[in-house]
N, C-alpha and C positions, 0 to 999 in steps of 0.2 A: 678617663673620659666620662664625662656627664650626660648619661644618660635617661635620665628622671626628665618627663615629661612636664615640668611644671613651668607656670610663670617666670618672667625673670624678677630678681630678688633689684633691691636698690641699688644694690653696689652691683650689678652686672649694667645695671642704668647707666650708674655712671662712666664707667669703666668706655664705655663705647662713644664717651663724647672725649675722652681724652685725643686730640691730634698726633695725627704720625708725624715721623719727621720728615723732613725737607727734601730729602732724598726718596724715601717711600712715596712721599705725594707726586715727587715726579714719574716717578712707574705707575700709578696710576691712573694718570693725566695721559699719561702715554698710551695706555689702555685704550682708555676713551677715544682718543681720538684716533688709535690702530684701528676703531671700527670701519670708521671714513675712508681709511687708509691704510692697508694692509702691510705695504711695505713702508713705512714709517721707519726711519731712524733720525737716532737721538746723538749727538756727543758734545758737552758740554767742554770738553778739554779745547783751550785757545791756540789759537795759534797766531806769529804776531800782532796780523792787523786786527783778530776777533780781543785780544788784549787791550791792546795800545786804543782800540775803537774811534777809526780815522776813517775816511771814506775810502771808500775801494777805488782805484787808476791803476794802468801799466804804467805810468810815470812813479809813481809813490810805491809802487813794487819794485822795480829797478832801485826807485830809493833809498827804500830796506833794505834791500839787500846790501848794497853797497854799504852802507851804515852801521850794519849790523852782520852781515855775511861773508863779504871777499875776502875780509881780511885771514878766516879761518881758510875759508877754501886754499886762499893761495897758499898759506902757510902750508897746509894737509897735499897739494900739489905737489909743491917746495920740495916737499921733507922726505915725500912717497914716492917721486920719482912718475906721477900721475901724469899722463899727455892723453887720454882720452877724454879729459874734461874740456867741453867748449860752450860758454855761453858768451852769447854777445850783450854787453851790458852798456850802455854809456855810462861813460867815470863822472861827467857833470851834469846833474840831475836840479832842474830848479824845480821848487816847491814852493808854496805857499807861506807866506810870513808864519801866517796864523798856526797852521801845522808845523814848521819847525818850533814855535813856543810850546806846543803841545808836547811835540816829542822832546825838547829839551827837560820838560818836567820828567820824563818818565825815564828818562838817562841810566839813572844810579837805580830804579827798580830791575828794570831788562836784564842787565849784565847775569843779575843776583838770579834769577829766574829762570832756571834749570829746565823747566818744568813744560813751558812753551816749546810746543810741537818741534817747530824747527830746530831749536838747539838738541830736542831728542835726538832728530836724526842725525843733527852735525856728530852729538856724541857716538852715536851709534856706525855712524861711516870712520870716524877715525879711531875707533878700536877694530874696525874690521881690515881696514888698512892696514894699521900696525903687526895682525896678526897674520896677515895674507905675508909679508912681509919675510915674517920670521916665521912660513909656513906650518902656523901654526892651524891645528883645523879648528878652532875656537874664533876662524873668522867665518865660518859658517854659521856660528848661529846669528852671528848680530850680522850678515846678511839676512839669515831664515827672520828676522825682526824686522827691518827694513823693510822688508815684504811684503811680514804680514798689517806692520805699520798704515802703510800706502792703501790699504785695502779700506781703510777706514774713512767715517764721516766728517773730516775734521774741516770747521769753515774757513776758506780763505787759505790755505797753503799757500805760502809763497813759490809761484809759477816757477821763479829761477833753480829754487832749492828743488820743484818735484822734477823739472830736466834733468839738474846733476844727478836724483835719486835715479831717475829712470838708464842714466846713463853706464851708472857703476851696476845697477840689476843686469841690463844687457853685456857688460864686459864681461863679467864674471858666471854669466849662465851655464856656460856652459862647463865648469868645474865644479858644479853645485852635484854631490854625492848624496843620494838622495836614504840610500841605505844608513847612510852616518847619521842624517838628520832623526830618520825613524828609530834605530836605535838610541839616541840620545833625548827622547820624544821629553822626557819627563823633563829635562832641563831646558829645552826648545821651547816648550809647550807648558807644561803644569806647573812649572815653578817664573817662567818668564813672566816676572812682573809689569813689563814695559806692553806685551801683550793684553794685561787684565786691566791694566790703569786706563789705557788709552781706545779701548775699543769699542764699539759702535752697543748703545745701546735701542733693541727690536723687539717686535714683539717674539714670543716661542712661533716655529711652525704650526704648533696645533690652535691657538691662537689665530692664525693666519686663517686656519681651516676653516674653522667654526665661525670665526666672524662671516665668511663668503658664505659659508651655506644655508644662514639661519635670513640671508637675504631671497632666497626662493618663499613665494608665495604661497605655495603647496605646504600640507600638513608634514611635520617630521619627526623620524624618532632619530638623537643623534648618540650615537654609541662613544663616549670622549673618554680616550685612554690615554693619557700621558705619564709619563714620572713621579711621585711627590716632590714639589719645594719648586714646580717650574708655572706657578702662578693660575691653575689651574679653576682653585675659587674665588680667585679674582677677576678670571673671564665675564661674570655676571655684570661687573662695573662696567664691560664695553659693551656687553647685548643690549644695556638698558640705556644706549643712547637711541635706540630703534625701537624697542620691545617693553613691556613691562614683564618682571621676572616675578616667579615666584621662588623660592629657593629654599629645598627642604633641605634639614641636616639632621639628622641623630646626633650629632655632637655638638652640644649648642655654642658650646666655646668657638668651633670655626663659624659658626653662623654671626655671634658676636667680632668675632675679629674681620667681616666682610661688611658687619655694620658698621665698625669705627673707620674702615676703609671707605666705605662710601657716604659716612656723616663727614669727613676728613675733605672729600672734592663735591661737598652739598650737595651729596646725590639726596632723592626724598623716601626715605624709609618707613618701615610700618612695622612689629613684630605682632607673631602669633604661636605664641609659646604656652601649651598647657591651656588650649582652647577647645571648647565642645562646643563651643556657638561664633560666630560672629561678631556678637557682641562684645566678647570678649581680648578681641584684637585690638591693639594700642599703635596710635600713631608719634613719631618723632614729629618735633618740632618744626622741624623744616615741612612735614608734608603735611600739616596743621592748616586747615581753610576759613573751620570759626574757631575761633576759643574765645576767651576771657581775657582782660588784661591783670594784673595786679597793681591798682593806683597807686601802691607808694615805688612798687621798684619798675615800674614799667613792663615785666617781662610778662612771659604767657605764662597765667594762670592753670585754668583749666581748657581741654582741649574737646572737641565735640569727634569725637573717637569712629561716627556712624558716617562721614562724608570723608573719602579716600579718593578722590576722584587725582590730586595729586601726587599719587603713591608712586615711586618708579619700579621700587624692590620692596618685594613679601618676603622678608627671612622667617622659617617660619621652624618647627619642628614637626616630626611624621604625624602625631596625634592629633597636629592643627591642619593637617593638609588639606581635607576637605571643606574646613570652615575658611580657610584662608580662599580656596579656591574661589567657593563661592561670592567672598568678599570683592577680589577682584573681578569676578565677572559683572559684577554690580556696577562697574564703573568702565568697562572695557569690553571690546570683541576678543573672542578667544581667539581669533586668529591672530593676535596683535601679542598676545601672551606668551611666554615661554618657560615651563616648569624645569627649573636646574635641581635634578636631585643629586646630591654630592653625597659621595660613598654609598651608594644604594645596597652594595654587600652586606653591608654590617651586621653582623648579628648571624648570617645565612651560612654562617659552617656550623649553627648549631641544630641539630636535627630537630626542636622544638623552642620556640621561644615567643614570649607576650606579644614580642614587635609582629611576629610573622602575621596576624590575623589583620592587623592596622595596612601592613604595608600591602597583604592581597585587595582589602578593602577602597584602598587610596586607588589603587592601580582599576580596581574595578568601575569604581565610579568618577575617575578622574573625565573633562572633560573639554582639557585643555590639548588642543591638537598637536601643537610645538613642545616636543621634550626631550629633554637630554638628558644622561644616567654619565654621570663621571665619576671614573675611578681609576688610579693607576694599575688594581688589578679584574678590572670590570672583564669574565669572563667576554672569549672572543663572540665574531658574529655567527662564526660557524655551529656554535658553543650554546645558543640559547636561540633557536629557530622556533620554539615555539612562541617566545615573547614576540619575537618579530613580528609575528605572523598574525597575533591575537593582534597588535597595535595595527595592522593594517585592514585587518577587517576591519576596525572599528574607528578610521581614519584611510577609507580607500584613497589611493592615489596617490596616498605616503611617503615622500623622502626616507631610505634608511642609507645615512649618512656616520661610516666607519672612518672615527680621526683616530688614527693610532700615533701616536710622536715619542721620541727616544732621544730624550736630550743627553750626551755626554760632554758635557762642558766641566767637569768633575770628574776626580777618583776618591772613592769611598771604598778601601780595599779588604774582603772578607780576611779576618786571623781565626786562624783555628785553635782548640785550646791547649795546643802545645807552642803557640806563639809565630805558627808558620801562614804566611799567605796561601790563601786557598784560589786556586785555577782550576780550570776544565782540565789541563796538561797535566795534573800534580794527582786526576783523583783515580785514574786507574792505567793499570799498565797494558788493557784489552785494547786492541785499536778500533775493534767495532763498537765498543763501549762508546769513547772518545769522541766517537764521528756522532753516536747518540748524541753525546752532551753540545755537541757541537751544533746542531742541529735543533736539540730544546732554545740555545743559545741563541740564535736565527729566528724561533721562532717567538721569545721572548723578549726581544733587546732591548729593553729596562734592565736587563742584566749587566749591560757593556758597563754601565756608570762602575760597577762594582769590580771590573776587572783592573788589576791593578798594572798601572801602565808599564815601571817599571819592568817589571814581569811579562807584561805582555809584549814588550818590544827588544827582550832578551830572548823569547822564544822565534820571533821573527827572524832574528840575527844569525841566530846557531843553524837553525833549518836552511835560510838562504848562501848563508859561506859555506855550510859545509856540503850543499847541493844535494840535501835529502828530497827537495818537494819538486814535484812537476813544473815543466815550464809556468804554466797556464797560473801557479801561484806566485811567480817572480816580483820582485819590487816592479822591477822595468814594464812589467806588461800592466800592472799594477795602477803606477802614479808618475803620469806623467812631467807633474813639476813640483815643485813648491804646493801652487794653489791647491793642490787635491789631500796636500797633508793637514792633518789635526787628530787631536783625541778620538773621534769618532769612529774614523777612514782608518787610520791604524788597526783599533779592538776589532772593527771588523774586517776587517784583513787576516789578523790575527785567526777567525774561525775558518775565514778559506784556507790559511796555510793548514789548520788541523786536518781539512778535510782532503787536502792534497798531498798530503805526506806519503812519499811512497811506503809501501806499508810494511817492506823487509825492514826498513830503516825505524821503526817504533822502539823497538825493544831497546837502541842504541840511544835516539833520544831520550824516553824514558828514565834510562838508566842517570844517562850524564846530570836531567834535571834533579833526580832523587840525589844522589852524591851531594852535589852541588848547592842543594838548598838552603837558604841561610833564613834564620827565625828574624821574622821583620818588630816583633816584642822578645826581647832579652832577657831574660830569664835574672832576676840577681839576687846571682850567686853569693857575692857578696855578706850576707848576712841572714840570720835565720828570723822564722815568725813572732819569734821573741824581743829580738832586738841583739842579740850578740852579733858580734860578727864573726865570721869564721878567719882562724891562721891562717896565715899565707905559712904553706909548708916551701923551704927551699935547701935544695940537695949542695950542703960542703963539702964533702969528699964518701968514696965507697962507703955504702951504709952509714952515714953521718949527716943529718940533716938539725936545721936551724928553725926554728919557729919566730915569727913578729907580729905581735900584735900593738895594733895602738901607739905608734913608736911615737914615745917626748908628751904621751897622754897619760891623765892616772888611768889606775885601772880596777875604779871603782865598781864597773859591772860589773869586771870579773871575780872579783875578792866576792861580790856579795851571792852572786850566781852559785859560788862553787859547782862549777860543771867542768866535765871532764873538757879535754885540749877536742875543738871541731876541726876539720880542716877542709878544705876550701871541696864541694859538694859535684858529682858529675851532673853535667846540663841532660841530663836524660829525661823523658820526653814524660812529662808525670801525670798531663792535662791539668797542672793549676796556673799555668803561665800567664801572668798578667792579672792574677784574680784578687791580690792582696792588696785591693786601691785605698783602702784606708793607712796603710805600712810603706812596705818595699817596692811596691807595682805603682803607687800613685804618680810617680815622677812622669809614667809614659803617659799622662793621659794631658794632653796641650792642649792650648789654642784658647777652650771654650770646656764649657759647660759638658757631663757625662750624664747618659740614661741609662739607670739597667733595668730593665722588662724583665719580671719574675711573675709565676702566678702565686707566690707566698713571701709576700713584702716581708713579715714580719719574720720568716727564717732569714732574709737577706739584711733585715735591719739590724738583726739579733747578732750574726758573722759578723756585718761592719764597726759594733761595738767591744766585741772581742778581739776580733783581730785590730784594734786600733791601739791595743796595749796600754791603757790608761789604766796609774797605780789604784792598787784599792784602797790607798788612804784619800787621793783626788777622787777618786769614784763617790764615795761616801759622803766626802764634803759636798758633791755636787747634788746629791739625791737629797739628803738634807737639806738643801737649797729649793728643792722642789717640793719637797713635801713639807716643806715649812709657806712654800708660793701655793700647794695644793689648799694648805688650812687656808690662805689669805680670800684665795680666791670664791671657797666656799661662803665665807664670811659675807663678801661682797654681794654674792649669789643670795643669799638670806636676806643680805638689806635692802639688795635692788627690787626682790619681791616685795617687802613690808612696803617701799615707797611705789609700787606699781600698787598694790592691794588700796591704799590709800587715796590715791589719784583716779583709782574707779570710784571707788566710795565718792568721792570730788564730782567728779562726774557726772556720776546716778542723780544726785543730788541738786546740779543744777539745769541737768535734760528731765527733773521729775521723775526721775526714776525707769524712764526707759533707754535702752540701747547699751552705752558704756563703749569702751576706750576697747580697740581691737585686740584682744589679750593672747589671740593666738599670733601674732607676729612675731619672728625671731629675728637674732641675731642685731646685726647694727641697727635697723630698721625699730627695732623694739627699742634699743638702747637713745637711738635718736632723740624718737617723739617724746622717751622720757624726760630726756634732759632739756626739749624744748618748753614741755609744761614747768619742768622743778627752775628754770632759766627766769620765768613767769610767775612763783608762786611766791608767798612771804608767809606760807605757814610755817611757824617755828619746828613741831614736829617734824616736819619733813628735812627742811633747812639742818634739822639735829645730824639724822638720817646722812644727810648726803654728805656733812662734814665727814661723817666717822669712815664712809665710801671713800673716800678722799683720803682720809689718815694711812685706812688699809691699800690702800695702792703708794703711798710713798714706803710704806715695809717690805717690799717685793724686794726678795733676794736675788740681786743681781749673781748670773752664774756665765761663768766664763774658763777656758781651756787656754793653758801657756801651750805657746804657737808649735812646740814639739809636737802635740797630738793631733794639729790640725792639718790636714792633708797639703802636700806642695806648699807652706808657707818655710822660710828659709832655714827655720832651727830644727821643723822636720825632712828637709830632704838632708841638711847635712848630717842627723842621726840617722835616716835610714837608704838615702841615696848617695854620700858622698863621693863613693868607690866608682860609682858607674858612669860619671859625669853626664846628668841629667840635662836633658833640654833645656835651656834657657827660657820656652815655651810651656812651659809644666804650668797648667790652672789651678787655682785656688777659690777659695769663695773670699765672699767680701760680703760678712751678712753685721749691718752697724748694733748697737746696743739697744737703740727704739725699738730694731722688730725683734731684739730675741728676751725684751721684757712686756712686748704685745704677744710674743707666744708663751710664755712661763705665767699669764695672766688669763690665759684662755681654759677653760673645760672640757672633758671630754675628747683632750690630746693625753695620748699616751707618754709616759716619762721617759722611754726609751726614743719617743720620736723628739722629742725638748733638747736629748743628749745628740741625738745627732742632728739638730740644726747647730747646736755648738761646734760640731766637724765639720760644717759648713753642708749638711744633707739632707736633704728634702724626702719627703716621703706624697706620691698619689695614687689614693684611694679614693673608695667613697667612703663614709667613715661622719660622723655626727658632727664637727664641726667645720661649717660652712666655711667661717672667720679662719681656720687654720688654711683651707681648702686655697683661700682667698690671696692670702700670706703668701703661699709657694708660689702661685700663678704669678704675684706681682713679681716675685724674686726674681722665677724660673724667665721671665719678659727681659727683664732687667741683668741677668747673664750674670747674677749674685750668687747663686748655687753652684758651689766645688759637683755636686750629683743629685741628680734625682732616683730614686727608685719608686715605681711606677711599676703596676699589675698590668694584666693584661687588658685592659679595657679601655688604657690610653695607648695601645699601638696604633690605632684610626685616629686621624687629626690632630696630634699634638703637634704644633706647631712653632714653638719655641728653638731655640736654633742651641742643636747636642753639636758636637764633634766628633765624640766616643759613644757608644754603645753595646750594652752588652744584650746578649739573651739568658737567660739561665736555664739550668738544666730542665727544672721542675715544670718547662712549656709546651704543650702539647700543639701544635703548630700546624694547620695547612699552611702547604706551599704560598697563598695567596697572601693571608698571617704573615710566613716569615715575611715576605717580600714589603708587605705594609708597613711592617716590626724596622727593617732596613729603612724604609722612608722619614724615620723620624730623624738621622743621622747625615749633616751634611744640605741642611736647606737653607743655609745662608748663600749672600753671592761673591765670597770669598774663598780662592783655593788655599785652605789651609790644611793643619795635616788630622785624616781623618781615620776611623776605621769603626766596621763592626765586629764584635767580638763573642764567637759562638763558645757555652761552655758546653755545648753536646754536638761531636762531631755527626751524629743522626739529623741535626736538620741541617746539615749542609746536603745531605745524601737528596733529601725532603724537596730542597730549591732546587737544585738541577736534574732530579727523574722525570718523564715526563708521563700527566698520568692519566687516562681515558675519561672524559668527560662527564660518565657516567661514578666515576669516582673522585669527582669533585663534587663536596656539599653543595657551593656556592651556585655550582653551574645548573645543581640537580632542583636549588630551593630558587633559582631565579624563575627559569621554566616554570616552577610551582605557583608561586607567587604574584609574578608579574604576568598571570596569564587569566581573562574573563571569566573562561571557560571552568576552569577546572574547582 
């Protein structure tokens, strides 16, 4: 995370006029217009007539149906034996010329068209038939589908098809087992596709909140707590259909990703990054009132940077906050204003730090009465009564406005580093403990995302058949149908049952779950950190056993190894499970992209390149590949001075001698302006110059890794995954030859970080080149990075969408941290398969204590800080 208070650089310019896509734009529009309309929903998914796009009659419904529908129903009657279906349809339907030409074109596409609502449900009633049939209980879920289908925004459902639907819900109600359903939650729920595809897109609850309360006219402070990755600093894009924002960030990166979000639906933006004055603030294009034209290309030249009176949103950074401030009040009532400070933590588990002095200062003279402090771990209200208190002096009559929201629409499930899923139930065998953890649980439920359902709805099942818990936590008193189940209603269910267990009965549960525990990361055994694999030992008779290795393969590892016979290793619990992700362990990590949070990159980069077992004759080729790109680059670095040196002299010489060419500018920006003059120039000297620039960059030694070393690519899992049969899901990178000879061309990157973008891994730090910096970001966007590893200073705001994540030992962690650290993991809108992965069972202990207020940094420097007084 970037935390250097400066300007944005050009390529951050540009970077925020790049367009989302088609899909993102629509959640954002959706934003907007959630202000108006709280309850807004969205579903693009058709249904025939929103398809076929005919006009809407009960004649031309009867139509469809009949054309398209009876003939399944009767068949599915026919075949099932069905007599409670009755719809009254007439069989001869006249329709319009014009409309049967219409629907004759679309004949041969419908049939092929699975995908249209209605034939979901046809398919989905006639596997539930079939299986109700051959009592099988597998016609409960595509009932429990049905259901939750029907609950949906989808336009234009055919009338006839939602009576049959309503028809076969009523017959069948009452066999609906609702225990069977909650146990089987993860296949009902988290993995039902027909669920995720087809469902109503709305705004979050906390969303809801903040839109209604930032509508009172009275001064507010709004305390906004939700989850990461549930669109939180996108809220700003719906406030500023009413409000103009200001929006401070410490991480400018999220502050840029809410600018290309709101350049993207022509919001009018401003930036104030690395400002000490006003003047210094820059406006985007869109909220440009004079500028300048450019007469050959037409576009805006220069812009007059001092008239903002069109500004919607200030993104700004903490240093610029009171210059920003003021900027907009220049143009606006502050009552009309509203300061979104996003992550206001930051920084504040550290007992002294630069930022502290800025952010008391912001807070002291702020003087915008509307603000809100958003953070998934933004201490409680009960937590920080002195802020409250100073903001109400200093704003009588004050709104304090508590949105707390707990989205579980996901599992993201804790592994601990013996490869076992971590539960409240699994962490101690004390029942008063338990009822503890149960109860932190309750009062933090940003937790629920991370319990894993699986798990959670095995312990539901065991407690309720075998009648360990109180009435009072029974399914039946519970959940009265269908409607009350989901991901949510379960995990929390799941804490009632802990807290109602009778409490003879612990030590029996307990016991059966520890027995029973199965490692959700597998350990493989298979093969050592070397690359051998181990014997499969097999017993032929009394004391006479058989060894096989490699059977119908040479056995040139072994001949050359000479090591003695391995044989196959006990799965005993070592805490390295899952940690060899460049070898043996890379196979588990699917779907997407991996982060591992270390606070010592380079111990973590220094492991990934050893344990990736690359020979040392490849090794050497490859370093000689760089340190022959090292001489090139130097070269280049030489000549690109002599022709900057040059082109001031140029310069000097035609301004008379004063001012000169900006010589402190770096990176692309330097590189640009050069090539825009040498583009312009016919001095022979220079022209020599930039030929030989040019020579040297066609010498660059292309360096590259055969796909054995490079993690999840197919020659490496059958060397070091073959045994275990890998996911089919296992990720890889996909990083092309352009950018890994724009980084073998760059300075000031270390050589061990060049070798492992060849493994496809990324490395973020802060660290001297920008252009490197630049390089991952675009990767890590683009879901081109096999991993990242990332210090601690990116667990606030990275935004990029991981799957996997690890922590590493060497992190010294508040509660608040870990929890942050977890939010990087899992903020796409896809259930795919996810987990975080602790290598120090200490902060698991860390996330689930709960611990006095007075022993929270966070809680202690918010009080301090965000208070006039003190």
């Amino acid at each position: 995370m970037d935390l250097n208070q400066r300007k944005l650089s050009k390529a951050e310019w540009e970077s925020v006029e790049i367009p989302v896509s088609i899909t993102e734009k629509e959640i954002l529009k959706l934003i907007t217009s959630g202000y108006h309309d709280v309850t807004i929903k969205q579903n693009h998914n058709n249904s025939l007539f929103s398809f076929l796009k005919i006009e809407h009659s009960e004649k031309m419904e009867e139509y469809l149906y009949n054309k398209y529908f009876a003939e399944k129903i009767n068949q599915l009657t026919s075949l099932y034996k069905i007599d409670f279906i009755k719809v009254k349809v007439s069989p001869n339907i006249a329709i319009k010329s014009a409309d049967k030409i219409r629907l004759s074109k679309t004949d041969s596409n419908v049939e092929n068209l699975q995908h249209i609502f209605e034939f979901v449900l046809l398919n989905q009633i006639e596997l539930l038939f079939a299986n109700k049939q051959k009592n099988n209980k597998k016609w409960l879920f595509h009932y429990f589908t049905i259901f939750k289908l029907m609950k949906n925004s989808i336009p234009k459902i055919n009338k006839i098809i939602q009576i049959i639907v309503s028809q076969i819900l009523n017959k069948y109600v009452d066999d609906v087992d609702l225990l069977h359903i909650i146990c089987n939650s993860v296949e009902y729920i988290e993995k039902n596709t027909s669920l995720l595809k087809y469902c109503d897109i709305t705004l979050y609850d906390h969303q809801k909140e903040i839109f209604t309360a930032v509508k009172s006219s009275k001064p507010k402070l709004i305390l906004y707590i939700a989850p990461t990755g549930t669109g939180k600093t996108l809220t700003p894009l719906g406030l500023s259909e009413n409000h103009k924002i200001i929006f401070v960030c410490a991480a400018r990166h999220v502050g840029l990703a809410l600018a290309r979000a709101a350049i993207s639906i022509n919001k009018k933006i401003a930036f104030a990054f690395g400002c000490n004055s006003a003047e210094e603030i820059r406006l985007h294009y869109f909220s440009a009132k004079e500028y300048t034209v450019d007469r050959k290309s037409g576009g805006i030249r220069k812009v007059d940077n001092t008239i903002g009176d069109k500004v919607e949103i200030m993104i700004c950074d903490i240093k610029s906050y009171i210059p920003a401030m003021y900027y907009m009040l220049a143009f606006n009532n502050a009552i009309n204003i509203i300061t979104y400070w996003d992550e206001p933590t930051i920084t504040l588990d550290y007992e002294a730090h630069d930022f502290h002095a800025i952010i008391k200062q912001n807070w002291k003279d702020n003087l915008i009465p509307n603000f809100v402090l958003s953070s998934a771990t933004l201490p409680k209200l009960h937590e920080i009564t002195d802020t409250v208190i100073d903001f109400k002096e200093k704003f009588p009559n004050a709104n304090i406005n508590n949105i707390v929201s707990h989205d579980c629409r996901k599992t993201i499930p804790l592994i601990n580093n013996n490869g076992y899923v971590v539960m409240p139930h699994y962490l101690t065998n004390d029942y008063s403990q338990l009822i503890a953890l149960a109860e932190h649980s309750e009062n933090n439920l940003t937790l629920l995302r991370y319990f894993d359902l699986n798990e959670t709805s095995k312990f539901i099942h065991f407690c309720e058949t075998n009648n360990y818990i109180k009435a009072v936590a029974k399914i039946e008193r519970n959940f009265g149908s269908i409607d009350d189940i989901d991901m949510k209603s379960i995990k929390i269910h799941y804490l009632k049952v802990i807290k109602h267990i009778q409490m003879d009965n612990w030590d029996k549960i307990y016991a059966h779950f520890i027995a029973t525990r199965v490692k959700r990361i597998l350990p493989n055994d298979t093969i050592d950190i070397k690359g051998n694999k181990f014997q499969k030992v097999q017993s032929i008779g009394p004391g006479i056993s058989s060894s096989t290795t490699h059977s119908g393969k040479p056995l040139t590892r072994l001949l050359s190894e000479q090591s003695p016979a391995q044989q196959h290793p006990s799965t005993s619990d070592t805490g390295t499970c899952g940690i060899y992700v460049t070898t043996k362990d890379a196979h588990t990590l699917t779907d997407g992209p991996t982060i591992f949070l270390a606070k010592d990159v380079h111990k973590i980069a220094k492991f990934c390149i050893q344990q990736a077992n690359i020979p040392t004759i490849v090794m050497k080729d490859i370093m000689d590949k760089i340190e022959f790109n090292n001489d090139i680059n130097d070269k280049i670095d030489h000549l690109e001075k002599e022709i900057e040196t040059e082109l001031e002299k140029q310069a000097m010489k035609e301004e008379g001698g004063g001012g000169g060419s900006a010589s402190s500018s770096k990176g692309k920006t330097k590189t640009k302006t050069m090539d825009d003059k040498m583009g312009k120039t016919k001095d022979k000297r220079l022209l020599q110059l930039q030929d030989q620039i040019d020579m040297c960059r066609t010498m660059i030694k292309q360096a590259a890794l055969n796909d054995i070393f490079i993690p999840n690519r197919l020659a490496h899992i059958n060397k070091w995954a073959e045994d275990v049969k890998p996911q089919l899901k296992s990720f890889t990178s996909d990083i092309d030859d352009e950018t890994i000879v724009s980084i073998m061309l760059l300075k000031n990157v270390e050589d061990s970080w060049k070798i492992l973008l060849l493994l496809g891994i990324g490395v973020f730090t802060n660290h001297e080149s920008f252009q490197y910096t630049e390089i991952m970001k675009k990767m890590a966007d683009q879901q081109k990075l096999y991993m990242i590893i990332a210090d601690s200073d990116y667990i606030y705001g990275t935004n990029y969408q991981f799957c996997h994540g690890y922590l590493s030992k060497d992190m010294v962690l508040t509660q608040e941290k870990i929890i942050q650290a977890m939010g990087r993991i899992g903020r796409n809108n896809i259930q795919q398969e996810y987990s975080v992965r602790f290598r120090d069972d200490e902060q698991i202990q860390i996330l689930f204590k709960t611990f006095p207020p007075e022993e929270k940094p966070e809680v202690v420097n918010m009080n301090l800080l965000f208070n006039s007084k003190n």
